[in-house]
N, C-alpha and C positions, 0 to 999 in steps of 0.2 A: 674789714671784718675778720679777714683769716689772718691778717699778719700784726696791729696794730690796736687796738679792743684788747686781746687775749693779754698783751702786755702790761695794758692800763690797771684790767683787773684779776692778773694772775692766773690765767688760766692754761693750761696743760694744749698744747694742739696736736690731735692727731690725722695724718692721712691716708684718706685711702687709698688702697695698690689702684687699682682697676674696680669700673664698675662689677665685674663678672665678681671680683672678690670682695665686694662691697658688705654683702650678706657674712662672711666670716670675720670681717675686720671691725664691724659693727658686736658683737657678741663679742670679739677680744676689746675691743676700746673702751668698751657701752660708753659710750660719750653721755653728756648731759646737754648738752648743744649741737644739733646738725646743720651745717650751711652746706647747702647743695644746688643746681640748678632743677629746675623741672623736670628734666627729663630722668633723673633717677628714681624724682619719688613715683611719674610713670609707671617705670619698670616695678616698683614694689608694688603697684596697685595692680599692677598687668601678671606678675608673677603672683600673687596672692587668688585673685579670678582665676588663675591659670589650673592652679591647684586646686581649689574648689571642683570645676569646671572635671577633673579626674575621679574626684573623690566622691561620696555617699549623699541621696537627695536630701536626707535629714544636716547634713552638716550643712550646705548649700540655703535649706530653709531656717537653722540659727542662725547662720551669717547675715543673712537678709535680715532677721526681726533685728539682729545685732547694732547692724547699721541706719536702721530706722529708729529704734530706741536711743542710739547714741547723737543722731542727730538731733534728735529733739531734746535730750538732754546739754546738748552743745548752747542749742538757741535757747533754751531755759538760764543756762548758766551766764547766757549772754542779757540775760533781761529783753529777749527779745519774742517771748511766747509764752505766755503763763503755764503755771503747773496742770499736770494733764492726769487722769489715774493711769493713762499708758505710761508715763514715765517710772511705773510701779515693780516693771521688769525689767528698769534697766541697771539695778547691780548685779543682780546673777547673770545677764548678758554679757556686761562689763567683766564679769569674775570670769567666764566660763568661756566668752569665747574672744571679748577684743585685749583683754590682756594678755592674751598668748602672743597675739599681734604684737604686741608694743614689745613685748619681751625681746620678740627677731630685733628689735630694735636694742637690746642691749639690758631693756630694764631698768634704766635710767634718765630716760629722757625726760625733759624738762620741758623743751619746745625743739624747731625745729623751723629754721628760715630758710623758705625759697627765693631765687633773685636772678636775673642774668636773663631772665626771658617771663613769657606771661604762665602762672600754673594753671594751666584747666580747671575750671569751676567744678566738673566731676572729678578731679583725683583731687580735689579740698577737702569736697564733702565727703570724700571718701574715707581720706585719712584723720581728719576734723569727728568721724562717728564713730571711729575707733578711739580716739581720746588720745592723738596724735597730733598736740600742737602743733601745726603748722603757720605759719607766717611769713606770709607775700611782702614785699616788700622793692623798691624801685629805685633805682642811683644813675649815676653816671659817671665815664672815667673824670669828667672836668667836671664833677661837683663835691670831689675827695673820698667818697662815691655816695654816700645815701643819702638820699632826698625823700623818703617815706617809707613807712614799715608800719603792720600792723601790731597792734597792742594786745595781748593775750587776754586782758579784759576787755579789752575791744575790739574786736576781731569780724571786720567783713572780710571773707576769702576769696570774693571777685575783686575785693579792690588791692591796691597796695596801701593801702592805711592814709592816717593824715600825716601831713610832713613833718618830719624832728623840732624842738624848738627852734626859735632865729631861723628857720628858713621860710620863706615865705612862696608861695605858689600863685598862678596865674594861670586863665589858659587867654591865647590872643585869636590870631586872624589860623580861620579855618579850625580851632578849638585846640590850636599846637601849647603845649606844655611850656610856662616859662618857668624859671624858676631865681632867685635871689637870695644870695646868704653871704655870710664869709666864708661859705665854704667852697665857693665859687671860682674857679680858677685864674691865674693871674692873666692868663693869655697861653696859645701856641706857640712854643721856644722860636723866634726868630721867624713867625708867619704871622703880621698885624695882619694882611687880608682876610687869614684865616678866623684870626679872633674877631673880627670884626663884623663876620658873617654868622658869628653866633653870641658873640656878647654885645647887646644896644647899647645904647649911650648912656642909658640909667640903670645898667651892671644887669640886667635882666639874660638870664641865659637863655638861650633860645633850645629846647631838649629834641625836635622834632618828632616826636611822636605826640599822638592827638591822646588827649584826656578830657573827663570830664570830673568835676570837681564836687562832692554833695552838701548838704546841707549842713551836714556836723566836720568836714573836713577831708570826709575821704576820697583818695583819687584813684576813678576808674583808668587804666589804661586802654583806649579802644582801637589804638590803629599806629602805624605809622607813616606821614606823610607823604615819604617816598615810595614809600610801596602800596601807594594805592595802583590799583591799575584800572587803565580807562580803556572800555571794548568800543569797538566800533559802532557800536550803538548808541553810544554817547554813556552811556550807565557804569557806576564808580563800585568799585568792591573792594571795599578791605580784606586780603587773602590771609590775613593771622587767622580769621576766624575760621576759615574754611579748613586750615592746613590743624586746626587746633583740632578741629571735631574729626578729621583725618587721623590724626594722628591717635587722637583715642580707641581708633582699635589695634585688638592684641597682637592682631600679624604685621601692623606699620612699625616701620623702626625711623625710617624720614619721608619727610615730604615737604613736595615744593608746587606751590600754584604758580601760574602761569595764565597771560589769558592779553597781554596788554594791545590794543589793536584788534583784537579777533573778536570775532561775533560773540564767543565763548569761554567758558574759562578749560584749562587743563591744568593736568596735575604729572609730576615725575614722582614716582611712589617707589620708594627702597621696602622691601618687605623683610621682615627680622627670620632669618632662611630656619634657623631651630624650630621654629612655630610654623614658617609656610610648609618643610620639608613633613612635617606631620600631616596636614591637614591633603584630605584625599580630593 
């Protein structure tokens, strides 16, 4: 997508220095396309609360109506909630207070795809009611890499979308993600074990990570295989989920769960020290 796309249909690519300088390079670039991981649009949603969180309770109570008018203008626009008279406030909210927002973004944004890891369902909606397409999206290095992305008229932001045309999806034993296309890789240079331990005899890749597949197409990502961990209690936890709702607040910078064996789960928490070193 960053190297390969841009060429097909002419597009200009630019990158950014560091995340720190992310905020300046985005107002010199104004891209019309963002490809990022999760964790930066995080930080725009953590540094925008953060701001808020300083500043006047009246600004604090537009931002709120801002993003409740926007979200439900989102799911109106999606044909997913009829028209409301509340949605009667959402262009001066839109004028007034989330297009200043979009503006940090350069002013020219068109959309913006997440990939590389799963985006918290709270910084979707979050950026999603600012009027900040975002689009989740799911690949892999042996599938050339995209295997699903959402459609900006079609857009669920928990899921990574339905799959691109000609690929075809599956989930098998234990709900693990297959997947099948030409876009499928030939094999591991000089490891058949290794291909063989992930591509079946009927070219089906095996993605390990677990999904669930919906009615119109789209796939949830819910876990991965390998990292589930089993407590000695016998009881199974998917720690994405844990380490996700972790990570959502403003002073984690990382986090890891832990827990495989033990009665219990634990966590090694990195704290983002600019925000701890404030806080009394």
């Amino acid at each position: 997508m960053g190297y390969y796309a841009p060429l097909v249909v002419g597009i200009a690519v630019g990158y950014a220095r560091s995340i720190p300088q992310l905020a300046e390079d985005l107002l010199t670039v104004r891209p019309t396309i963002l490809v990022a991981v999760p964790r930066v649009f995080e930080r725009v949603q953590a540094g925008i609360r953060g701001h808020l969180e300083g500043g006047a309770a009246l600004n604090r109570w537009l931002f709120q109506l801002a993003l409740a008018s926007g979200w439900r203008a989102f799911l109106h626009g999606q044909g997913r909630q009829r028209w409301s008279p509340a949605l009667l406030a959402f262009p001066l909210l839109n004028r007034v207070v989330a297009r200043r927002v979009r503006e940090r973004f350069g002013g020219r944004l068109r959309f913006a795809i997440s990939g590389g890891a799963p985006l918290p369902a709270d910084t979707g909606r979050f950026l999603l009611s600012l009027g900040i397409r975002v689009l989740q999206g799911y690949g892999l290095t042996e599938t050339s890499p995209v295997i699903a992305v959402n459609r900006i008229e079609d857009n669920e932001p928990v899921s990574v979308g339905p799959a691109l045309p000609g690929v075809e999806v599956r989930t098998g034993l234990h709900e693990e993600l297959r997947t099948r296309s030409p876009a499928v890789m030939l094999g591991y240079w000089n490891n058949d074990a290794a291909t063989r331990a992930v591509v079946d005899e009927d070219g089906w890749l095996h993605a390990g990570d677990q999904a669930q597949v919906g009615p119109r197409g789209h796939i949830t990502i819910t876990g991965r295989l390998k990292d589930i961990l089993v407590l000695s209690n016998g009881e199974k936890v998917a720690p994405a989920d844990v380490e996700q709702a972790l990570a959502g607040c403003p002073i984690v910078e990382q986090v890891l769960v832990l827990g495989d064996g033990r009665p219990y789960l634990a966590a090694f928490v990195v704290l983002r020290i600019a925000v701890a070193h404030s806080e009394p």
